[in-house]
C-alpha positions, 0 to 999 in steps of 0.5 A: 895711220901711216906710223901704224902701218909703217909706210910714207904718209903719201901711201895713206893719203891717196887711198884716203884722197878718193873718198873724201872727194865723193863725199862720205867722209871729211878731213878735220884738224885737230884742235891740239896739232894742226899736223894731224887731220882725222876723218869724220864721217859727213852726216849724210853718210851717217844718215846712209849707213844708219837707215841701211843697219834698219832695213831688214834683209831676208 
């Protein structure tokens, strides 16, 4: 993200910091570089997200 945006991985990693402590996403390593860690939504997140897209609104 941070080769995409053209600023210092310090810049991405803080904003990236506070949603991976509350819970809704998790850091992974890639399998291929262990370098690289990519985000993933928790399943409960997914769970959250899924049931807010079913509910109607008016």
């Amino acid at each position: 993200m941070a080769d995409i945006l053209e600023v210092e991985p310090t810049i991405v990693a803080r904003p990236v910091d506070r949603p991976l402590a509350r819970g809704p996403v998790e850091r992974r390593h890639d399998p291929d570089d262990r370098c690289v860690g990519r985000l993933h939504p928790t399943p409960a997140a997914v769970s959250r997200s899924t049931a807010s897209m079913s509910t109607p609104t008016s």
